[in-house]
C-alpha positions as CSV (number, residue, x, y, z in Angstrom):
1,X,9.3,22.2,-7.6
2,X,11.2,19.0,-7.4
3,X,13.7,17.5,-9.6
4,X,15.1,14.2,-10.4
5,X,18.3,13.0,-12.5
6,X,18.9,9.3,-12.5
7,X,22.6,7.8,-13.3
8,X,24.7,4.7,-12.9
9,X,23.2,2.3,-15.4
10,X,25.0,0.4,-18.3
11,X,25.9,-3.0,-19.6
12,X,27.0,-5.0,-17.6
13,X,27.0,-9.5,-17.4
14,X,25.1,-11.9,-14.9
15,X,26.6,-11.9,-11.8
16,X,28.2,-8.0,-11.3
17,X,26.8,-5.2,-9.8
18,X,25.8,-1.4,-10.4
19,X,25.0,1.4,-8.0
20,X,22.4,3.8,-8.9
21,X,22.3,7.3,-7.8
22,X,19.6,9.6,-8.0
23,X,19.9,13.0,-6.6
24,X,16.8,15.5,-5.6
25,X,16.9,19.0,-5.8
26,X,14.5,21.7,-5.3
27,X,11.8,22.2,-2.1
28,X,13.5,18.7,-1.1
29,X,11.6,20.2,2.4
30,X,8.2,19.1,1.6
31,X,9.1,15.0,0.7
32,X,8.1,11.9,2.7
33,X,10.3,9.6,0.7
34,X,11.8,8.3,-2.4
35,X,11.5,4.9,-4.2
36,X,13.1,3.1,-7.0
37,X,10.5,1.5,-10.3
38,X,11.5,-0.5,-13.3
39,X,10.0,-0.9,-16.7
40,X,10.8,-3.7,-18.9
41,X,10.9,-3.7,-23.0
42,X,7.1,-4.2,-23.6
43,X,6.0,-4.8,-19.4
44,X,4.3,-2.6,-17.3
45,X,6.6,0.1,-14.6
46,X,6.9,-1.9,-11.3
47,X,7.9,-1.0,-8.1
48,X,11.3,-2.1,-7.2
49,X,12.1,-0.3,-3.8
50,X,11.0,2.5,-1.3
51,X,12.8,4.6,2.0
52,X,11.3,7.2,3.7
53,X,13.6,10.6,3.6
54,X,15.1,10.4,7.3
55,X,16.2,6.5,5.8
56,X,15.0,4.6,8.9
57,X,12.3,2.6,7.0
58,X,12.9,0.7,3.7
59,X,10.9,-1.6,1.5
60,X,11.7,-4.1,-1.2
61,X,10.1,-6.0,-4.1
62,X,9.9,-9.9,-3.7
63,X,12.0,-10.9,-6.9
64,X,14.6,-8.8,-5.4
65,X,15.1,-11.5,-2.9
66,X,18.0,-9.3,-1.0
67,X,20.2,-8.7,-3.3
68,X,19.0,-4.8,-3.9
69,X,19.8,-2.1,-0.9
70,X,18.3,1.1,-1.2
71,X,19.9,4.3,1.1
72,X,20.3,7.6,0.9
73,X,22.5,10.6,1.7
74,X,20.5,13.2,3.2
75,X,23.6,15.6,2.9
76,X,24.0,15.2,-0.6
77,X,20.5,14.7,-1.4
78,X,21.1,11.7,-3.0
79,X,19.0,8.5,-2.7
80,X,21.1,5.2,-3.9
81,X,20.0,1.7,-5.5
82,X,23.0,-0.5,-5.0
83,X,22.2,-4.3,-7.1
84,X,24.3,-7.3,-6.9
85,X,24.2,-10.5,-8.2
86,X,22.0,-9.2,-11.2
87,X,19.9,-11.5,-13.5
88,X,18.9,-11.2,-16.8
89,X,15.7,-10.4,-15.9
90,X,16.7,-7.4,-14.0
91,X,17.3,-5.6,-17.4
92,X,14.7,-2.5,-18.1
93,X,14.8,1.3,-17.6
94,X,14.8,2.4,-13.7
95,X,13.2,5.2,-12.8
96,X,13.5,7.6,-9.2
97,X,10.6,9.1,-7.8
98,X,9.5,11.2,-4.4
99,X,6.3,11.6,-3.2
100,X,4.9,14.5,-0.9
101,X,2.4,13.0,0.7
102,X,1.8,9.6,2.3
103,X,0.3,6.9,0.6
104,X,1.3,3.3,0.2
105,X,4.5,3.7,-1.1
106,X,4.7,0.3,-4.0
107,X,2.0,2.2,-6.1
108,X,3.2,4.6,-8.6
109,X,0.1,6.8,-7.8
110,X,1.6,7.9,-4.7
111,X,4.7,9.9,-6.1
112,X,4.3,13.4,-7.3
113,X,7.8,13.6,-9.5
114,X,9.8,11.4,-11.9
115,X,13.2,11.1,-13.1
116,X,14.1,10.3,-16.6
117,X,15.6,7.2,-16.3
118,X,18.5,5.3,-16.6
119,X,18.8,2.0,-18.6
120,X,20.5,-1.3,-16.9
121,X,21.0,-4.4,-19.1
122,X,22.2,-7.4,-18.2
123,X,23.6,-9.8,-20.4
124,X,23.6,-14.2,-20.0
């Protein structure tokens, strides 16, 4: 089995930054990647960013527009979300997943396990 545990959100104003850090454990053996999914008060979970687990390819949502890195530390099992420059809109629940098979990696169909989430809000 796999499990998740999501941390680094809080309150924070337009403009700063958080870093969010999910770390795996369990048969970590048997993952292809990781990605990072938001859900808004009253929106549907969205995909927000992906990496594969040796961190050599990465992929990012549009609105994201470069300000979000995704990494990870394969040592630590740990797969990061670092956010600057954060709007308003960025405010919702983020969620870590992995997947154990391929699949196209924005669809939330394609990950096997779940964290519980952590909640960022920005304020104007």
């Amino acid at each position: 089995q796999v499990q998740l545990v999501e941390s680094g959100g809080g309150l924070v104003q337009a403009g700063d930054s958080l870093r969010l850090s999910c770390v795996v454990s369990g048969r970590t053996s048997s993952l292809y990647g990781m990605g990072w999914f938001r859900q808004a008060a009253g929106k549907e979970r969205e995909f927000v960013s992906s990496i594969n687990w040796s961190g050599d390819t990465t992929y990012y949502a549009g609105y994201v527009k470069g300000r979000f890195t995704i990494s990870m530390d394969n040592a630590k099992n740990t797969v990061f979300l670092l956010m600057n420059s954060l709007k308003p809109e960025d405010t919702a629940v983020y969620y870590c997943a992995a997947r154990s098979q391929r699949g196209p990696v924005i669809n939330m169909a394609a990950y096997d396990y779940w964290g519980q989430g952590t909640q960022v809000t920005v304020s104007s």
